[in-house]
C-alpha positions, -999 to +999 in steps of 0.1 A: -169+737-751-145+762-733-145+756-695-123+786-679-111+769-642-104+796-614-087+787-584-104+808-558-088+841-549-065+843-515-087+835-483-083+848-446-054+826-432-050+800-455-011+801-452+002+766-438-031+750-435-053+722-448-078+741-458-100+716-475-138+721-463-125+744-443-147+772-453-129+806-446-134+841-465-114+860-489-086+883-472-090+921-485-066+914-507-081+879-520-109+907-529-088+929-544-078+896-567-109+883-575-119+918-586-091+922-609-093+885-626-128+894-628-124+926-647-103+910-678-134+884-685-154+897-714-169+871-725-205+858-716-204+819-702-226+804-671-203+805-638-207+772-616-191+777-580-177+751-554-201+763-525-171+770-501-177+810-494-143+813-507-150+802-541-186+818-540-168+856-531-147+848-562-176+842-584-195+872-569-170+895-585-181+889-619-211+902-607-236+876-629-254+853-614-244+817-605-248+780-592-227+762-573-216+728-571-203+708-537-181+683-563-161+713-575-151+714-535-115+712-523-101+676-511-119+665-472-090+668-451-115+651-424-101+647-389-074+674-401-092+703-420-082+734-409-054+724-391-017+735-400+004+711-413+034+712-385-001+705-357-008+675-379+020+658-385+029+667-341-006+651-331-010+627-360+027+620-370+029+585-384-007+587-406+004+622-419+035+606-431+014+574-452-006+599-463+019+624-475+037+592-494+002+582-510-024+614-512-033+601-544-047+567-532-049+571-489-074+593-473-072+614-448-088+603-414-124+608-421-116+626-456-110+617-491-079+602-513-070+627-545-085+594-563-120+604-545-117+643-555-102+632-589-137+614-597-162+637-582-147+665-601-148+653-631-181+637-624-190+677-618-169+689-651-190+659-677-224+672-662-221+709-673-241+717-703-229+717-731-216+755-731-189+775-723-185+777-684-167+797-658-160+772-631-148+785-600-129+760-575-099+752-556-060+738-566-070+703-557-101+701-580-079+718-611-046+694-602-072+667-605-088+676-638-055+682-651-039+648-644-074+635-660-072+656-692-032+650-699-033+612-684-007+623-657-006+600-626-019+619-600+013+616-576+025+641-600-002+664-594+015+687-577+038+696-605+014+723-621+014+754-604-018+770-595-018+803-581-049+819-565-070+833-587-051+819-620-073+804-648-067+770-664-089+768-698-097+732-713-116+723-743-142+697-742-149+678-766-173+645-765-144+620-765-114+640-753-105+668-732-075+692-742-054+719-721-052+752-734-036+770-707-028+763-671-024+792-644-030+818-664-030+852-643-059+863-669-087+855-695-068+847-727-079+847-763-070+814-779 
């Protein structure tokens, strides 16, 4: 089974923040993006959507229905959503630092460890039907599946590169996953 993961086109303000469950909309050009990714799918597959509305103003530009999915959210920043990063680590200095040097295993205060988005995620991914599925979500959530599928710690997570509104296509299979492309600024054949 193909599952086509989008990272959600640009939102309103993003730059420098935590977004997390933050839940801001597209900027007019994050529309502009989402309309153009949209516009090389020509496929037909069942589109699932993190409910953050800037995930969900992604998925509307394929203009199909869809559901949506709260595991398929970014990582809980908690006590810090939606701040910037230079306010957090002035307010909160020496627990932004821990959790900068472990994001894989510490959470944020009142949030979630990359462990915790790594295993609702894929949680999310495992429950889809057994067809091919647009999923539309955020970097965290495709790092996450990514480490999963090629066995990657997830310390290294933030190797892979993924843009907004890039698609990262795996192949299910019932005992393995495989990685076909990863920020992709299109649908490809394969």
């Amino acid at each position: 089974m193909n599952v086509y993961l989008i990272r959600h086109a640009e939102p309103e303000g993003a730059a420098g923040r935590g977004l997390g469950h933050t839940d801001l909309p597209l900027s007019a050009h994050g529309v502009e993006m989402a309309r153009g990714l949209a516009g090389t799918w020509t496929g037909t597959a069942r589109i699932v959507s993190s409910d953050l509305i800037r995930a969900r103003s992604t998925a509307q530009a394929f203009g199909i229905d869809f559901s949506t999915d709260p595991r398929f959210r970014e990582m809980h920043f908690g006590q810090w959503d939606g701040l910037r990063f230079d306010e957090i680590a002035s307010i909160d200095g020496e627990r932004w630092q821990r959790f900068m040097d472990r994001f894989d295993s510490e959470r944020a205060p009142g949030g979630e460890s990359f462990v915790d988005v790594q295993a609702r995620a894929l949680a999310a991914l495992v429950d889809l039907p057994a067809e091919e599925h647009i999923v539309v979500c955020h970097a965290g959530v495709i790092r996450a599946l990514l480490c999963h599928a090629l066995d990657v710690p997830l310390k290294l997570a933030f190797r892979f590169r993924i843009d907004y509104a890039s698609v990262t296509l795996l192949q299910l299979s019932e005992d393995r996953i495989d990685v076909c492309y990863v920020n992709a600024d299109r649908f490809r054949a394969i």
